[in-house]
C-alpha positions as a Markdown table, in Angstrom:
| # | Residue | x | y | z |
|---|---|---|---|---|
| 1 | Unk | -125.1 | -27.9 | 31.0 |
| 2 | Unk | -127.7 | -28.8 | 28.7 |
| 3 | Unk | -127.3 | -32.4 | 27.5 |
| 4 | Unk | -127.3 | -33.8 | 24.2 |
| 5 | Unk | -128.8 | -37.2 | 23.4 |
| 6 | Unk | -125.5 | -38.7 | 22.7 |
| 7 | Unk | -124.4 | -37.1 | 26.1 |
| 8 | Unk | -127.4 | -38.8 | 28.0 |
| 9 | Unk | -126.7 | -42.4 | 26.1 |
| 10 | Unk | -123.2 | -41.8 | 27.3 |
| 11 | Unk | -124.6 | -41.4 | 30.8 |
| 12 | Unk | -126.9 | -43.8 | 30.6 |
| 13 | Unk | -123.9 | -46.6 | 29.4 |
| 14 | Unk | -121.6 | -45.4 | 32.7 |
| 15 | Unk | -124.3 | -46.0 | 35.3 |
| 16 | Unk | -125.4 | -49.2 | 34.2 |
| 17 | Unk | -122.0 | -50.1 | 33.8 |
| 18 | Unk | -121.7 | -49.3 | 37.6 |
| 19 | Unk | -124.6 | -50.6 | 38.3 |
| 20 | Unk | -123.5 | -54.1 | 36.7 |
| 21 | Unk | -120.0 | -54.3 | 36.5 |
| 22 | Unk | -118.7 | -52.6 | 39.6 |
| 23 | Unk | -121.4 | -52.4 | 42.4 |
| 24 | Unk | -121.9 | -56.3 | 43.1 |
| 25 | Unk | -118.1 | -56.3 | 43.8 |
| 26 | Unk | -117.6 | -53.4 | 45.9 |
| 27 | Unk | -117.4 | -55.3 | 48.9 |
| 28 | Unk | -115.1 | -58.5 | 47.8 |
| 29 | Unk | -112.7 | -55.4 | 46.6 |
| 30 | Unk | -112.6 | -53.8 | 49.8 |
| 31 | Unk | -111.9 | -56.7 | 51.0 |
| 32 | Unk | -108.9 | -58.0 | 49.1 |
| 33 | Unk | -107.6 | -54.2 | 48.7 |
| 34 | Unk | -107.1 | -53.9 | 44.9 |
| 35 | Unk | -109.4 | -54.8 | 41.9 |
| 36 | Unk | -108.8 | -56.7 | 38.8 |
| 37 | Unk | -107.6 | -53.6 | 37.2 |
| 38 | Unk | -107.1 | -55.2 | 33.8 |
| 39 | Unk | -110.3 | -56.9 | 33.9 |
| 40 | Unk | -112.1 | -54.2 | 34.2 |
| 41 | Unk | -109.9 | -51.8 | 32.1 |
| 42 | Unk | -110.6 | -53.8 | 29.2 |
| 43 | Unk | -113.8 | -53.5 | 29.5 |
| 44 | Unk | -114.1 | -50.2 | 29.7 |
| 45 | Unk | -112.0 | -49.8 | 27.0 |
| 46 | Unk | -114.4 | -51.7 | 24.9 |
| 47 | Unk | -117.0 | -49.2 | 25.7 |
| 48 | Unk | -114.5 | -46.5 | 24.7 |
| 49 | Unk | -114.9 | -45.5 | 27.8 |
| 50 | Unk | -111.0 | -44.6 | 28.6 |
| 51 | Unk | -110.4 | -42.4 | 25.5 |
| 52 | Unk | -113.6 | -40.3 | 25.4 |
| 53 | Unk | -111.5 | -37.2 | 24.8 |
| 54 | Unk | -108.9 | -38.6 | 23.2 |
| 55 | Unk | -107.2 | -38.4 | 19.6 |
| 56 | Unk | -109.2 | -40.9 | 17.2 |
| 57 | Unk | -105.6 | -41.6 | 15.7 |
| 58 | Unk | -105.2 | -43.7 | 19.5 |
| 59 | Unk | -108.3 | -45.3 | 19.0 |
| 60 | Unk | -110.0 | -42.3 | 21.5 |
| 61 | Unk | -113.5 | -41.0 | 20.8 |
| 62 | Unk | -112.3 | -37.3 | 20.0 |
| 63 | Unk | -115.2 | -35.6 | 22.5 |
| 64 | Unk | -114.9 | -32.8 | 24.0 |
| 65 | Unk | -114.4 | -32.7 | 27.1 |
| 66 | Unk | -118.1 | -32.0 | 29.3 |
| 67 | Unk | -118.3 | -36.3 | 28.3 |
| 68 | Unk | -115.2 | -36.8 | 30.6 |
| 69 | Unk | -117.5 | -34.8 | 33.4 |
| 70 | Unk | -120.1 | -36.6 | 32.8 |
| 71 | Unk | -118.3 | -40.2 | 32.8 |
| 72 | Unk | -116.5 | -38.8 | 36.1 |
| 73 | Unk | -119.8 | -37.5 | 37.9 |
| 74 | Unk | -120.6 | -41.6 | 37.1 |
| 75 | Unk | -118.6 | -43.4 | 37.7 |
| 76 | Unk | -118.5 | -41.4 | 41.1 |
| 77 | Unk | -121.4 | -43.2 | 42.0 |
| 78 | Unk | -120.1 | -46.3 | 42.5 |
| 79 | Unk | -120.8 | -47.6 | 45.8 |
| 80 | Unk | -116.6 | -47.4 | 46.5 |
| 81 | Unk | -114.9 | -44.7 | 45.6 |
| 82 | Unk | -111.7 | -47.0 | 44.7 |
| 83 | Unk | -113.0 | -47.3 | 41.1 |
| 84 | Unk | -113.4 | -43.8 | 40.5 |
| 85 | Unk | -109.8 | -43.2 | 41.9 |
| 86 | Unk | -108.4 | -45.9 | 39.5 |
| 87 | Unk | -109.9 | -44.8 | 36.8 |
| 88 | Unk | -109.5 | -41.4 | 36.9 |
| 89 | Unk | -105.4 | -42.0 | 37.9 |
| 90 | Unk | -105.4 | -43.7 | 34.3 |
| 91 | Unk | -107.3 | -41.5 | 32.4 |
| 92 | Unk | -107.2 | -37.9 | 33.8 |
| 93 | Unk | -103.8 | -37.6 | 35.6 |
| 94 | Unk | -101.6 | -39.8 | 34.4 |
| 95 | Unk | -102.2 | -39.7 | 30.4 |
| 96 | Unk | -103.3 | -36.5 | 29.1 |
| 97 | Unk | -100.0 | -34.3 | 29.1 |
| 98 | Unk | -98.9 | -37.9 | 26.6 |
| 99 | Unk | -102.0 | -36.9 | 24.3 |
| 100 | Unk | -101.7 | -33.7 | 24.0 |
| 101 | Unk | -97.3 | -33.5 | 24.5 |
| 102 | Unk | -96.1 | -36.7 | 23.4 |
| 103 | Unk | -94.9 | -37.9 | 20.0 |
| 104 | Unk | -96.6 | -39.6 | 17.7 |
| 105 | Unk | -94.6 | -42.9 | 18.3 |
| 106 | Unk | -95.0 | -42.1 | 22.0 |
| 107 | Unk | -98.6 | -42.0 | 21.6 |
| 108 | Unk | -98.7 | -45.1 | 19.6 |
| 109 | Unk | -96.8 | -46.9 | 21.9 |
| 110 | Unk | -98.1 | -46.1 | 25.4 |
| 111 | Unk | -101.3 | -44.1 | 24.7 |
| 112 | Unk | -103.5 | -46.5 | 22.3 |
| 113 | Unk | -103.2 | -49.6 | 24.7 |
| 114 | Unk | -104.1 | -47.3 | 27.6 |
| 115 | Unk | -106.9 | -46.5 | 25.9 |
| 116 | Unk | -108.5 | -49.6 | 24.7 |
| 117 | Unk | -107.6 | -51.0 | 28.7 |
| 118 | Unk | -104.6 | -53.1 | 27.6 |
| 119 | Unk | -102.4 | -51.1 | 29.5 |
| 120 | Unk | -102.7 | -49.8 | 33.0 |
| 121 | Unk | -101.0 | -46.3 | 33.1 |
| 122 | Unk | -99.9 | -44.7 | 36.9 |
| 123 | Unk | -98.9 | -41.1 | 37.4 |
| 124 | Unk | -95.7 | -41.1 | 39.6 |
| 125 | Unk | -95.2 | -37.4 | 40.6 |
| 126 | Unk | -95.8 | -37.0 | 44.8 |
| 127 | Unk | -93.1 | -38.0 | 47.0 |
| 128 | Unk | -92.8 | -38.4 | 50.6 |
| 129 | Unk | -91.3 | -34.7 | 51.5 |
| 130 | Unk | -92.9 | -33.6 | 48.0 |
| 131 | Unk | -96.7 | -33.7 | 48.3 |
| 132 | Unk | -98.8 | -30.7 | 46.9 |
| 133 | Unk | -95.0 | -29.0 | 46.7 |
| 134 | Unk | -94.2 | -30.7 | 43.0 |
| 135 | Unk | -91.5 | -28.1 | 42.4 |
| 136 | Unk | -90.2 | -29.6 | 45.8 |
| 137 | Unk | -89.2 | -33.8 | 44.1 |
| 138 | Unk | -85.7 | -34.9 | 44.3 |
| 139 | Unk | -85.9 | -38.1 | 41.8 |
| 140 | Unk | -83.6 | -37.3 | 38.8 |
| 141 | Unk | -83.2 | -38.9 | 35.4 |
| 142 | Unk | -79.6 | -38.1 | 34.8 |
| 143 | Unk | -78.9 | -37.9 | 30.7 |
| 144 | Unk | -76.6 | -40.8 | 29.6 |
| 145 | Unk | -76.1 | -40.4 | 25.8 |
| 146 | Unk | -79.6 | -41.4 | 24.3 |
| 147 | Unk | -81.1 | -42.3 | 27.8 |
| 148 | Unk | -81.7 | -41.1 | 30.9 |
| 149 | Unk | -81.2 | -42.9 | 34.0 |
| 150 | Unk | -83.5 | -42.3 | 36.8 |
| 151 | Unk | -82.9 | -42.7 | 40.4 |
| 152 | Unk | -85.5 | -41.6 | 43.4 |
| 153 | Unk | -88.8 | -42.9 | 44.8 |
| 154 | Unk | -92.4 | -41.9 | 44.2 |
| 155 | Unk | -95.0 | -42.2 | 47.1 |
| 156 | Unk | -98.7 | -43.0 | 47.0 |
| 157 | Unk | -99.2 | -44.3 | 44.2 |
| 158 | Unk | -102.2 | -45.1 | 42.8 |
| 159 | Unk | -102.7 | -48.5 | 40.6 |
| 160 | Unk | -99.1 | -48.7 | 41.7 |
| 161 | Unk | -99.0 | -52.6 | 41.5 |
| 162 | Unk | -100.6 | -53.0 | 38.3 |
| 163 | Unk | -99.7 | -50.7 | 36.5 |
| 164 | Unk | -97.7 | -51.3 | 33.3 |
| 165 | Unk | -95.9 | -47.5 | 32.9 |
| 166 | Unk | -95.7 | -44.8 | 35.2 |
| 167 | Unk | -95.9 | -41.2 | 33.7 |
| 168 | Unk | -92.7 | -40.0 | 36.2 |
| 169 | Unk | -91.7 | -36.4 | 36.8 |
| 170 | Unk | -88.2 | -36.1 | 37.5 |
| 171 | Unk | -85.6 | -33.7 | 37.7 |
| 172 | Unk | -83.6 | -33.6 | 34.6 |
| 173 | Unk | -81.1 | -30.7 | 35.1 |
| 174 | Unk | -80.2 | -27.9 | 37.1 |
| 175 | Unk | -82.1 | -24.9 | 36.2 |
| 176 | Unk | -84.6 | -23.0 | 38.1 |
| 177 | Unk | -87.5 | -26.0 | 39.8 |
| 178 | Unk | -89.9 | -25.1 | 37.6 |
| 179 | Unk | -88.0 | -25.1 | 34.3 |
| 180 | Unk | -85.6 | -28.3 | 35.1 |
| 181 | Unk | -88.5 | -31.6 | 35.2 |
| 182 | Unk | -89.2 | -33.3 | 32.7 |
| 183 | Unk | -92.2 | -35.9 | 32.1 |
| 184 | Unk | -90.9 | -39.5 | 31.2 |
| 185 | Unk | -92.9 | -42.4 | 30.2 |
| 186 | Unk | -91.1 | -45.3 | 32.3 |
| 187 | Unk | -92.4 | -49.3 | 31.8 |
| 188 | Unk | -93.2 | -50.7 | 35.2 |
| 189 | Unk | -91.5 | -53.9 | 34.1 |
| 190 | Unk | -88.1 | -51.9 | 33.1 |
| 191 | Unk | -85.2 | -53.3 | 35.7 |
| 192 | Unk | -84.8 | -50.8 | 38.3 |
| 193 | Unk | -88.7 | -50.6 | 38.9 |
| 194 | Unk | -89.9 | -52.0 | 42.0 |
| 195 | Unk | -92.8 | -51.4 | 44.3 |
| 196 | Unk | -92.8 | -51.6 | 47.8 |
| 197 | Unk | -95.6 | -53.1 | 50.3 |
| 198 | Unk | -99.9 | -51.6 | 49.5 |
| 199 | Unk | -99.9 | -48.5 | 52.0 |
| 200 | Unk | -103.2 | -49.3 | 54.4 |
| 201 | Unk | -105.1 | -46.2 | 54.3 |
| 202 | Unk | -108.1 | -45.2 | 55.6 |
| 203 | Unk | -110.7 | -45.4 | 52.6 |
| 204 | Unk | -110.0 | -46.5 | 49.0 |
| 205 | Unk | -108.9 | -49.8 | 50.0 |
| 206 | Unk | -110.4 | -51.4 | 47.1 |
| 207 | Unk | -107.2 | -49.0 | 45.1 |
| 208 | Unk | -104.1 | -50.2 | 44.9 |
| 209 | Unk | -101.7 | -47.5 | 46.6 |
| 210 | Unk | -98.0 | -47.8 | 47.0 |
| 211 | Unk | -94.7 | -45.9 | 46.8 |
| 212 | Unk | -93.0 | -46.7 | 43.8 |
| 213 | Unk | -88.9 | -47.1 | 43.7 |
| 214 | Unk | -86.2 | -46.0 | 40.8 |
| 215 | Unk | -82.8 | -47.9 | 41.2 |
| 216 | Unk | -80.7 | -46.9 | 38.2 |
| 217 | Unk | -83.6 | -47.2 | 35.7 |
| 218 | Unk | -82.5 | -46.9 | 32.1 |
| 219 | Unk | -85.1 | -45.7 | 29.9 |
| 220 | Unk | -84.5 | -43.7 | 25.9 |
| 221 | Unk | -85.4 | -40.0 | 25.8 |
| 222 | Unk | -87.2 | -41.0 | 23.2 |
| 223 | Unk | -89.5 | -41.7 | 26.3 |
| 224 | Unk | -89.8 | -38.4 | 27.5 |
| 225 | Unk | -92.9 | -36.7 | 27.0 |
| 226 | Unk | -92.6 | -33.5 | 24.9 |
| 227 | Unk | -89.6 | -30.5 | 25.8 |
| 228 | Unk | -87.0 | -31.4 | 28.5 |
| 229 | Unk | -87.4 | -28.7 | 30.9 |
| 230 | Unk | -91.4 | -28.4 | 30.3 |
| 231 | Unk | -92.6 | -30.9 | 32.8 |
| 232 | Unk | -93.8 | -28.8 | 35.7 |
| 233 | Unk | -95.9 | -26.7 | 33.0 |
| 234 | Unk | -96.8 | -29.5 | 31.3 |
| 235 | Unk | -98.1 | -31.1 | 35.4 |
| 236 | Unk | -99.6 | -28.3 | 35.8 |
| 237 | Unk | -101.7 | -28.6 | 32.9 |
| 238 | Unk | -102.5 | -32.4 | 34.0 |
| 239 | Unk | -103.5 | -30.9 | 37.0 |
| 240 | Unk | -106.7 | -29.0 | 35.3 |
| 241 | Unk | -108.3 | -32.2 | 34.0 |
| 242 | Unk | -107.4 | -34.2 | 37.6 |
| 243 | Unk | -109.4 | -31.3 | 39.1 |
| 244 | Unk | -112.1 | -31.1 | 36.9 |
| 245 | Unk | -112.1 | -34.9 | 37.2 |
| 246 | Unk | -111.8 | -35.1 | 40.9 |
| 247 | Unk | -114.3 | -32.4 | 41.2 |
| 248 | Unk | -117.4 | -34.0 | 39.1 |
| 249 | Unk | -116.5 | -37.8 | 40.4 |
| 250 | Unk | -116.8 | -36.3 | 44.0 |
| 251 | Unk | -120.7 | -35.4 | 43.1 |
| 252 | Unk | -122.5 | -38.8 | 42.8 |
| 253 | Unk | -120.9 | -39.8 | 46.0 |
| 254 | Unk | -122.2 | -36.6 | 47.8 |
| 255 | Unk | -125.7 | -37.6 | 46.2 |
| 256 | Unk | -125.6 | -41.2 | 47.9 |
| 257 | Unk | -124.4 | -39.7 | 50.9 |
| 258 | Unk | -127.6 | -37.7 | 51.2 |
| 259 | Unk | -130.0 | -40.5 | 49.8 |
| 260 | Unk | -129.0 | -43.2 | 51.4 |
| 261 | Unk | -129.4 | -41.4 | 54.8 |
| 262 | Unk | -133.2 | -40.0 | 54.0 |
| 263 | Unk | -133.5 | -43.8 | 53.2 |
| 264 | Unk | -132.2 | -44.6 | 56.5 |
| 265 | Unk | -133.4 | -41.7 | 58.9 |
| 266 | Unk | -136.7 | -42.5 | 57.3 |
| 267 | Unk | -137.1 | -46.3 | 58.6 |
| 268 | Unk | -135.0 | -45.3 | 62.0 |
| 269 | Unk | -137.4 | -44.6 | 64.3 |
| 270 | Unk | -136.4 | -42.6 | 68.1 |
| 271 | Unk | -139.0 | -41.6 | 70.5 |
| 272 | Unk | -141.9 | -42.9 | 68.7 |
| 273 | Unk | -141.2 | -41.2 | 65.3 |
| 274 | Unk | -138.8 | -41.6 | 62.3 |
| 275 | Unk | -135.2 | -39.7 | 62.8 |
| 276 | Unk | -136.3 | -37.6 | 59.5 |
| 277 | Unk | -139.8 | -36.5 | 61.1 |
| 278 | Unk | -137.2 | -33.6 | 62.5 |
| 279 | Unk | -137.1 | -30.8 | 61.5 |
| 280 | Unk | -133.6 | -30.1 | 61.9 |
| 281 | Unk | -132.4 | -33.5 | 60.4 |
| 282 | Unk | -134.8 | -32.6 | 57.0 |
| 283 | Unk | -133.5 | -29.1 | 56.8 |
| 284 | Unk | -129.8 | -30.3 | 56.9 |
| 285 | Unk | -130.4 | -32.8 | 54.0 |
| 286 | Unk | -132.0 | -30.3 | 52.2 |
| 287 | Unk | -129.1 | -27.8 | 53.0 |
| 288 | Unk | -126.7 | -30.5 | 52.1 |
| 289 | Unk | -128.7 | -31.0 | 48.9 |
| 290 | Unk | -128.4 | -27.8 | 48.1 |
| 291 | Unk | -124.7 | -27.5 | 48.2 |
| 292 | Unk | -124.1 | -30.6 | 45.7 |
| 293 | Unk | -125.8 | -28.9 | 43.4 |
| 294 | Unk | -124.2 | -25.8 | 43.7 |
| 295 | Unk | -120.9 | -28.0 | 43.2 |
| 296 | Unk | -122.3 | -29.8 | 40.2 |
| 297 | Unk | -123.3 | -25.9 | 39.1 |
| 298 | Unk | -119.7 | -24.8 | 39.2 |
| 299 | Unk | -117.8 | -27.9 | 37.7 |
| 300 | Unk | -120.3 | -28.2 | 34.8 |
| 301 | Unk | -119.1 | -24.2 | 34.4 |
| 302 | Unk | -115.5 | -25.2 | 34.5 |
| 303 | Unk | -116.2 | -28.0 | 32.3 |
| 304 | Unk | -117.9 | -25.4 | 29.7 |
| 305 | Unk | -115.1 | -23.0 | 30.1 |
| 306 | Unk | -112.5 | -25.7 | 29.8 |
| 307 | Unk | -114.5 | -26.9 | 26.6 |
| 308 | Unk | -114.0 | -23.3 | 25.2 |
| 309 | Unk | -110.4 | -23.6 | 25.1 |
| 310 | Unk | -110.3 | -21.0 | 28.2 |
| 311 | Unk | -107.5 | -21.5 | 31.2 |
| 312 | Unk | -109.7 | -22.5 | 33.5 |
| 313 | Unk | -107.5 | -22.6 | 36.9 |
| 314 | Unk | -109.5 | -20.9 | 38.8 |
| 315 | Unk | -112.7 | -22.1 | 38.0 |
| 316 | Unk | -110.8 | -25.7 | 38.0 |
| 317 | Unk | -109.4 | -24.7 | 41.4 |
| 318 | Unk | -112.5 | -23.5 | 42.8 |
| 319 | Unk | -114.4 | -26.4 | 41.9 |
| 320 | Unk | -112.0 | -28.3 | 43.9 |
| 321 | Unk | -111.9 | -26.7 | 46.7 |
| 322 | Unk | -115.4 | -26.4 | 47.1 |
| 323 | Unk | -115.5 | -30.5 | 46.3 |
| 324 | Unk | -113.1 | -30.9 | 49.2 |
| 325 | Unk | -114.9 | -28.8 | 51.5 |
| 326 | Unk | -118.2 | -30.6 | 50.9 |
| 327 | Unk | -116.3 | -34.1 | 51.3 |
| 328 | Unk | -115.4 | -32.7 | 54.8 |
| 329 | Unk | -119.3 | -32.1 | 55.9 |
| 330 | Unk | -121.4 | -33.6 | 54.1 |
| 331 | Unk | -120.6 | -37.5 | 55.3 |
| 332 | Unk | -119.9 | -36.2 | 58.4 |
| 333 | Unk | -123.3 | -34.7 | 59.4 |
| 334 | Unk | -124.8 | -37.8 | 57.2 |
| 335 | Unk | -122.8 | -40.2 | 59.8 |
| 336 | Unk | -124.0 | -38.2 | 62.7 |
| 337 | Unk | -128.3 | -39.4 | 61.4 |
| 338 | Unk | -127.0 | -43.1 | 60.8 |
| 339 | Unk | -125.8 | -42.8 | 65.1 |
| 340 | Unk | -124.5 | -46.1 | 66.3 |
| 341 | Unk | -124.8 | -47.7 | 62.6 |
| 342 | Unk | -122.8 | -44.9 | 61.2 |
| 343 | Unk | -119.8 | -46.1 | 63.0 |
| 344 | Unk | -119.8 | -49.2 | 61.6 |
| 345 | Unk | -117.6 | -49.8 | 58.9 |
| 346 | Unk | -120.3 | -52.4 | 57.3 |
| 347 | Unk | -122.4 | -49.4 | 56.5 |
| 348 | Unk | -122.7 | -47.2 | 53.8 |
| 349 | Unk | -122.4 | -44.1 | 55.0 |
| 350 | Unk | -119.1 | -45.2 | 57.0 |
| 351 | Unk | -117.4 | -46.1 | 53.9 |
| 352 | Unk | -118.4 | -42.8 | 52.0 |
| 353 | Unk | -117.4 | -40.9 | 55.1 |
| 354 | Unk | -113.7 | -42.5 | 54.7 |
| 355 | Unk | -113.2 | -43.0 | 50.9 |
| 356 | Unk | -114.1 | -39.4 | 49.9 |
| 357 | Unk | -111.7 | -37.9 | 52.9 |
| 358 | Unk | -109.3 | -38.0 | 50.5 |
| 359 | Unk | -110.6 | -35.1 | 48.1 |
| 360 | Unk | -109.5 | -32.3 | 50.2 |
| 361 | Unk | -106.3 | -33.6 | 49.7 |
| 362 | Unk | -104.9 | -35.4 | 46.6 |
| 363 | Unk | -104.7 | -33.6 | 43.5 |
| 364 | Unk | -103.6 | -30.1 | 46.0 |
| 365 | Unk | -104.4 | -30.1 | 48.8 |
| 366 | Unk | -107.2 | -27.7 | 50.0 |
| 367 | Unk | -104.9 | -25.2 | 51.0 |
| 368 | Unk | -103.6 | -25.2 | 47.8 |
| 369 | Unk | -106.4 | -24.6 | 46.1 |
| 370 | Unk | -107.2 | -21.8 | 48.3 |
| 371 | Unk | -103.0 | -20.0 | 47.5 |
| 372 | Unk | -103.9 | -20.7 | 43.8 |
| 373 | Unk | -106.9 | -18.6 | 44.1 |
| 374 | Unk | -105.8 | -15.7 | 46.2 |
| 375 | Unk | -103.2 | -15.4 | 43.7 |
| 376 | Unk | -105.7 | -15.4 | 40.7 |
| 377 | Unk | -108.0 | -13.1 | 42.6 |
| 378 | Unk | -104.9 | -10.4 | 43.3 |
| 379 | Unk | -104.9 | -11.0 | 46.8 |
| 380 | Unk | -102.5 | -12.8 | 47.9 |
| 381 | Unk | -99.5 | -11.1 | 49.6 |
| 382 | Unk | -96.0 | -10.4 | 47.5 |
| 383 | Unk | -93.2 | -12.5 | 48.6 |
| 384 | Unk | -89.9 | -11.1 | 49.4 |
């Protein structure tokens, strides 16, 4: 993907942004478990950094999409991976079916503040016994004259406790699972909402992640986001830019993965010469090396495709899968050079190892990504 100047000064305004804004707080964040999501929303936002491909009417900057790759594969390289997730939740799963689907006063309402960072948006769509099966949620949003009224509960939820609406899929009649959700905009501070206690997970602590509970919320259709019935499609399409997303944030962190441990291998010495005088160790990183660009290769394809106006699930699928993979071995052979140190959660390496272990599966999991493309491909086996 051959970069423009105003592609490169869009680059070059992320990573110092990281670089400034983000990196000297890493650690305090970890630490507490959630950012100051507002804080730094809003200053994204002033950047027009959370509406890059969004309409101009909602105060977006109308790019096409390859500037969202590039802003993911940035912001990526944060030194935790919590930002990325947050960001991304707000920008690339849990608004775009409300840009391209929702009304003009939905838009106005919900959209525009989320992109100048006024407003925190959260995509509530996974459940406990509904992960990568969407078609599988039980939360309905019964019809009640003008309203509905939405009962169920959302788990792992990301920017959960700060959010100020969720974008909620719900079950809003009785047809056949994919043709029966709708997408409804719901107000975290609408009575009903609640969140329970932040889930302790294994990386990403510095992202706010909690289930999220429905009691009798009363919200107006007028809420709902496009054609009742058309929220699974209209998910599915959401899905496509959170791959794409995923996929390109996931690069950067691969990148410091492999740098940081040539940085280290090269001052650890063993048996009288540094860990990367071996031969082995230097061909690995050069392996490893190797495979993030063939990842950066295929999403910046995707990303051209995408921009095209071609359905891009397989390449968008593909990308993530291979993403996932890479999150898998990379960090693990990079943690196996660091030894003892490695272990450690203080270092680098350990924190990369356990924030990007979640790639392979949010978004769909690997093993969705893989049924997705055996069935593009032709292969994979009739049912019934």
């Amino acid at each position: 993907m051959l970069e423009s100047q105003e592609q490169k000064d869009l680059r070059e305004t992320v990573r110092r942004f990281v670089e400034t804004e983000i990196n000297p707080h890493c650690e305090a964040w970890e630490e507490e478990g959630a950012m100051p999501l507002h804080d730094i929303f809003a200053k994204l936002g002033a950047l027009g950094l959370l509406g890059i491909s969004r309409p101009e009417a909602n105060g977006g900057l109308a790019l096409d999409y390859s500037f969202e790759t590039i802003f993911a594969e940035e912001i990526g390289g944060a030194r935790a991976g919590a930002i990325g997730m947050a960001v991304g939740a707000h920008t690339n799963m849990a608004t775009p079916a409300l840009a391209l689907h929702g009304s003009d006063a939905l838009r106005d309402e919900f959209l525009t503040p989320a992109i100048s960072g006024e407003k925190i948006a959260s995509i509530a769509v996974s459940e406990p016994h509904a992960g990568s099966d969407v078609a599988a949620i039980k939360t309905r949003a019964e019809s009640d004259g003008d309203d509905y009224i939405i009962n169920g509960q959302k788990m792992w939820i990301t920017n959960s406790t700060q959010a100020d609406f969720f974008c909620v899929l719900a079950n809003t009649g009785d047809a056949d699972r994919h043709r029966n959700k709708s997408l409804i905009i719901v107000p975290a501070d609408t009575p009903g909402v609640s969140t329970g206690a932040k889930l302790k997970k294994l990386g990403m602590r510095g992202s706010d992640t909690a289930p999220v509970f429905f009691d009798n919320v009363r919200v107006p259709k007028r809420f709902r986001i496009g054609e009742e019935g058309m929220g699974f499609t209209y998910q599915m399409q959401q899905f496509q830019e959170e791959r794409l997303f995923g996929a390109a944030m996931t690069i950067k962190g691969l990148e410091l993965c492999v740098s940081s441990t040539i940085e280290y291998t090269r001052d650890r010495k063993a048996f009288g010469r540094s860990i990367l005088d071996n031969q082995m160790v230097h061909f690995q990183l050069a392996e490893m090396q190797t495979e993030v660009e063939a990842l950066r290769a295929l999403t910046y394809r995707a990303t051209e495709a995408y921009v095209a106006g071609q359905d891009v699930t397989l390449l968008a699928s593909m990308a993530k899968l291979k993403a996932g993979r890479l999150t898998r071995t990379i960090p693990d052979q990079c943690l196996q050079f660091w030894g003892g140190m490695g272990y450690v959660e203080d270092s680098l390496v350990n924190q990369l190892y356990r924030d990007l272990r979640i790639v392979p599966i949010g978004g769909g999991a690997d093993e969705i990504m893989q049924g997705i493309i055996c069935k593009l491909m032709g292969i994979a086996p009739g049912r019934g």
